[in-house]
C-alpha positions as CSV (number, residue, x, y, z in Angstrom):
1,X,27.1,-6.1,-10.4
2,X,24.7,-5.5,-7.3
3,X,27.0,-5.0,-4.3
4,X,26.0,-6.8,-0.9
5,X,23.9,-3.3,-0.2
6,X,22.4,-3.6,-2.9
7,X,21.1,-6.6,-1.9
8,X,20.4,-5.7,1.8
9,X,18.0,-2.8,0.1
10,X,16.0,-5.1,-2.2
11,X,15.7,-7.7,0.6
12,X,14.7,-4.7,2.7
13,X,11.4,-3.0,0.4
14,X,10.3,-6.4,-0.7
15,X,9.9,-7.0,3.3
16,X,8.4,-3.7,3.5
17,X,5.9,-4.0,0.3
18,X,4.8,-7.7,1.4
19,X,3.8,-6.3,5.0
20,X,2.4,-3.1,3.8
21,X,0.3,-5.6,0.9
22,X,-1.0,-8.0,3.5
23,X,-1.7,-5.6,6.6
24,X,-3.5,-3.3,3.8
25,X,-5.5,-6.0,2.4
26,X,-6.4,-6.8,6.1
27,X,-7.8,-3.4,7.1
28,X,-9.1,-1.7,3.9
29,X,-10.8,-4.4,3.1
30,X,-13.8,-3.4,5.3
31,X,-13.4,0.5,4.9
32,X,-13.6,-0.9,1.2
33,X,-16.9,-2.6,1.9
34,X,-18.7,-0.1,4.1
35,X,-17.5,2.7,1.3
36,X,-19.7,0.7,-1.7
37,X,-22.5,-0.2,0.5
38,X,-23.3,2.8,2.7
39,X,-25.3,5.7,2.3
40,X,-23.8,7.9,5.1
41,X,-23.3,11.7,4.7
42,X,-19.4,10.4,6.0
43,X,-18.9,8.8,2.6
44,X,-17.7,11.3,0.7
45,X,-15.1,12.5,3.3
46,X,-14.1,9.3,4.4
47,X,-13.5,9.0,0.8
48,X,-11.2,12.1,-0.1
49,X,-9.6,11.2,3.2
50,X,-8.7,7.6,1.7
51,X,-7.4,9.3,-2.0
52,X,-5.5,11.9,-0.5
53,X,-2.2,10.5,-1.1
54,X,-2.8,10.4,-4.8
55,X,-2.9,14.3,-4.9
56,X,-0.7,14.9,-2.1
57,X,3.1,15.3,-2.3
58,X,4.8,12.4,-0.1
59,X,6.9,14.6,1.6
60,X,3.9,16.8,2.9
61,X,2.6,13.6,4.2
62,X,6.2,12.5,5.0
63,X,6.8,15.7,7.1
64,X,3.1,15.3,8.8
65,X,3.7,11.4,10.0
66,X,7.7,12.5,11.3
67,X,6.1,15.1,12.9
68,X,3.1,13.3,14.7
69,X,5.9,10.2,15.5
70,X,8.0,12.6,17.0
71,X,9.3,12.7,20.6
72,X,7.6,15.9,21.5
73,X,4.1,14.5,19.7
74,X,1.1,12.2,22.0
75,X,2.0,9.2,19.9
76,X,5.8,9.6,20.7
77,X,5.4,10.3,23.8
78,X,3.1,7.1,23.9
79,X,5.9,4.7,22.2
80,X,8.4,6.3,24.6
81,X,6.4,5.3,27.7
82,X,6.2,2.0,26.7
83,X,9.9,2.2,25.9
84,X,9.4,1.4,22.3
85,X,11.4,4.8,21.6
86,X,10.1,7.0,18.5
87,X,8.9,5.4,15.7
88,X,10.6,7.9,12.9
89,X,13.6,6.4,11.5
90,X,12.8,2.8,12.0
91,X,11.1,-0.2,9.9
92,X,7.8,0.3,12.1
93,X,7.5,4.0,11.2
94,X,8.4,3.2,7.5
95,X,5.8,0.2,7.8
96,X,3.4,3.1,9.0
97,X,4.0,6.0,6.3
98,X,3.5,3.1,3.5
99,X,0.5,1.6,5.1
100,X,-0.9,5.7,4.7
101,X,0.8,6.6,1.3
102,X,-0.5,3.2,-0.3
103,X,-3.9,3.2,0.9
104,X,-6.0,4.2,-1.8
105,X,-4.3,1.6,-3.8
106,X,-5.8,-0.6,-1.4
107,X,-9.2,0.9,-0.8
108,X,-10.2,1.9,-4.3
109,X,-9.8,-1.5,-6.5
110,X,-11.7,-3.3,-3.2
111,X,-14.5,-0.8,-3.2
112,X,-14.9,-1.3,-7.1
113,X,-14.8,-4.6,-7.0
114,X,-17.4,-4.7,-4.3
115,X,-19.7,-2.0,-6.2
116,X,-19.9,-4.2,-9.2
117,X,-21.3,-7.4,-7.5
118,X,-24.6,-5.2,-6.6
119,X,-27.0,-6.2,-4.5
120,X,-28.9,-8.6,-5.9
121,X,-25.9,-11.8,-4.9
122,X,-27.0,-10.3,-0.8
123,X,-30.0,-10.5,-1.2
124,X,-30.2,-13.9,-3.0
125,X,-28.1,-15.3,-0.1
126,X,-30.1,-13.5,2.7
127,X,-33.1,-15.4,1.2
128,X,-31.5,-18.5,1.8
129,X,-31.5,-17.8,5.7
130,X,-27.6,-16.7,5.5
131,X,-26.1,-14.3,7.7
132,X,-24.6,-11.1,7.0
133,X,-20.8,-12.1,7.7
134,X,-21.7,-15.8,6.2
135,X,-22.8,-13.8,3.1
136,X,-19.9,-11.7,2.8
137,X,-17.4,-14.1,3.7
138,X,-19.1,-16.9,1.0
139,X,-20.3,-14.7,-1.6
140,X,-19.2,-11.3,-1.7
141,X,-15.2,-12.1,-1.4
142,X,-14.9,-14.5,-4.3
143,X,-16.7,-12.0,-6.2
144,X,-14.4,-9.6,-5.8
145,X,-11.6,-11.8,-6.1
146,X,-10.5,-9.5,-9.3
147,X,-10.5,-6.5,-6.8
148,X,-8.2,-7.9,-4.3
149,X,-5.9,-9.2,-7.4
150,X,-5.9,-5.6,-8.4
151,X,-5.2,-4.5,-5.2
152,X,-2.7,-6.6,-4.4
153,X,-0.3,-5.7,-7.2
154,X,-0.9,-1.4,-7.0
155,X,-0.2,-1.8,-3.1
156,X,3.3,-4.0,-3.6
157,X,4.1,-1.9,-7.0
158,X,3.6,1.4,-5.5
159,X,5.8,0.6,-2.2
160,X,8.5,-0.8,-3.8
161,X,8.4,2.7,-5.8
162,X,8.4,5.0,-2.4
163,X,10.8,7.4,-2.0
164,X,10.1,11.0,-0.9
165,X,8.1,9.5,2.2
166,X,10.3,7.0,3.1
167,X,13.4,9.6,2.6
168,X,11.1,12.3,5.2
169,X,10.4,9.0,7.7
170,X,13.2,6.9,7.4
171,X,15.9,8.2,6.7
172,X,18.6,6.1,4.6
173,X,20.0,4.3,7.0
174,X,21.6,1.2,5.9
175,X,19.6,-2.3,6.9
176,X,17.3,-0.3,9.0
177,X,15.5,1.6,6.3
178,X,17.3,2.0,3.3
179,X,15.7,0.2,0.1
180,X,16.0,0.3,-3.2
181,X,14.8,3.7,-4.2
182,X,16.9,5.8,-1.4
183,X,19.8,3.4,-2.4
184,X,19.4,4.8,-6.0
185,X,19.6,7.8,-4.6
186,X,22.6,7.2,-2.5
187,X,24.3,5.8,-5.4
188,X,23.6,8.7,-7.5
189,X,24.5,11.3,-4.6
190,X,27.8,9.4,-4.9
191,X,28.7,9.4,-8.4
192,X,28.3,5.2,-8.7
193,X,26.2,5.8,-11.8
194,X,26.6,1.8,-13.0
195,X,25.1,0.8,-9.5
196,X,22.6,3.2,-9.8
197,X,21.7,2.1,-13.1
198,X,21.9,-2.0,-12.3
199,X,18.8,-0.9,-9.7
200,X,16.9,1.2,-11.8
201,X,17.0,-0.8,-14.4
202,X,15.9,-3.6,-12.5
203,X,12.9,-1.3,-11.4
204,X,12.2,-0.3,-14.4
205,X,11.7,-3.5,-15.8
206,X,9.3,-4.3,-12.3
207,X,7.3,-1.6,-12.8
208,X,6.4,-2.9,-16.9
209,X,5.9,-6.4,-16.0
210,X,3.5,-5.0,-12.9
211,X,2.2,-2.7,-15.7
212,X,1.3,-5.6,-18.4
213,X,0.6,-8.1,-16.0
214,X,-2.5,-6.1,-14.9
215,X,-3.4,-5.1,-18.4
216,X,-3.4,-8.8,-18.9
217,X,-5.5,-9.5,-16.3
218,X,-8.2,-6.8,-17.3
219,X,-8.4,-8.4,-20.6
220,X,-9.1,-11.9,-19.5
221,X,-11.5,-10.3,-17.3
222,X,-13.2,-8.1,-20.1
223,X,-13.4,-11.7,-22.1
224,X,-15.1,-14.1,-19.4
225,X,-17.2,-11.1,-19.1
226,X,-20.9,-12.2,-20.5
């Protein structure tokens, strides 16, 4: 049986993964765009910038962003001013260190997406007098409606999965920033091995239908496909 902090923590990351989802959808969308479309010599480091947190260990990133939201860093010093207080060991500094660590789960299925419309859709629209943000807005975003399906899922999935960044940021402090996977880890640090197992087998069985569910979708895709 899940116990009322059980509870509290899944409550608690499905908050966090539907804010990190929508905000991320929100800004990577054009970083997505501008990355499939531009030629710039800043492409190819904008781009390693954007993967990084597949190849880097989340505490490394973890220990930067505590760090740099620290009271002796410009940004804490900053939130302090405004008498906001630091922003390590709170939801906003959690809601920060997932918007970072999911980001090229955002960024890469959008810039895909966006890379296999091609140009030809633009330029068919442009030559029927429409603007550029009436062209992208009409054309190129329910073409990539696949993309932002995609992206969707691998930015809740992989929050609701966070631990060693949340764990550096956060903390585990109950109804603050606790979720499920640093309540795992409570419940394992504690000996409760039946709790701990009630939660991981619950995201265990999140993670498969996240799994199938997008292998379903690529198939249906694969079959509209001409």
């Amino acid at each position: 049986m899940l116990s009322p902090e059980d509870w509290a923590a899944i409550a608690l990351t499905l908050k966090l993964a539907s804010l990190t989802t929508v905000l991320l959808l929100m800004l990577c969308t054009p970083l997505a765009w501008w990355l499939a479309r531009t030629a710039s010599r800043w492409r190819a480091p904008v781009a390693a910038v954007v993967a990084l947190p597949l190849v880097l260990h989340p505490t490394v990133l973890g220990f930067y962003l505590l760090v740099a939201m620290g009271p002796a860093s410009p940004l804490g010093q900053f939130t302090q001013a405004m008498g906001w207080g630091t922003l390590s060991f709170t939801f906003s500094g959690l809601l920060i260190g997932s918007l970072l660590y999911s980001l090229p789960f955002a960024v890469q299925p959008l810039q895909h997406a966006f890379e296999a419309i091609g140009e030809r859709p633009m330029e068919v629209a442009a030559s029927l007098r429409a603007r550029p943000l009436d062209a992208f807005f009409h054309v190129a975003l329910p073409l990539a409606r696949p993309g932002f399906i995609t992206a969707a899922i691998l930015s809740f999935a992989h929050t609701v999965g966070e631990f060693g960044m949340v764990l550096m940021i956060g903390g585990n402090i109950p109804g603050k920033t606790r979720v499920v996977s640093t309540q795992i880890y409570g419940h394992v640090e504690g000996m409760a091995y039946a709790q701990a197992h009630a939660l991981a087998a619950g995201m265990l069985a999140f993670s498969f239908i996240v799994l199938l569910g997008l292998a379903l979708l690529r198939r249906d895709r694969a079959r509209v496909m001409p």
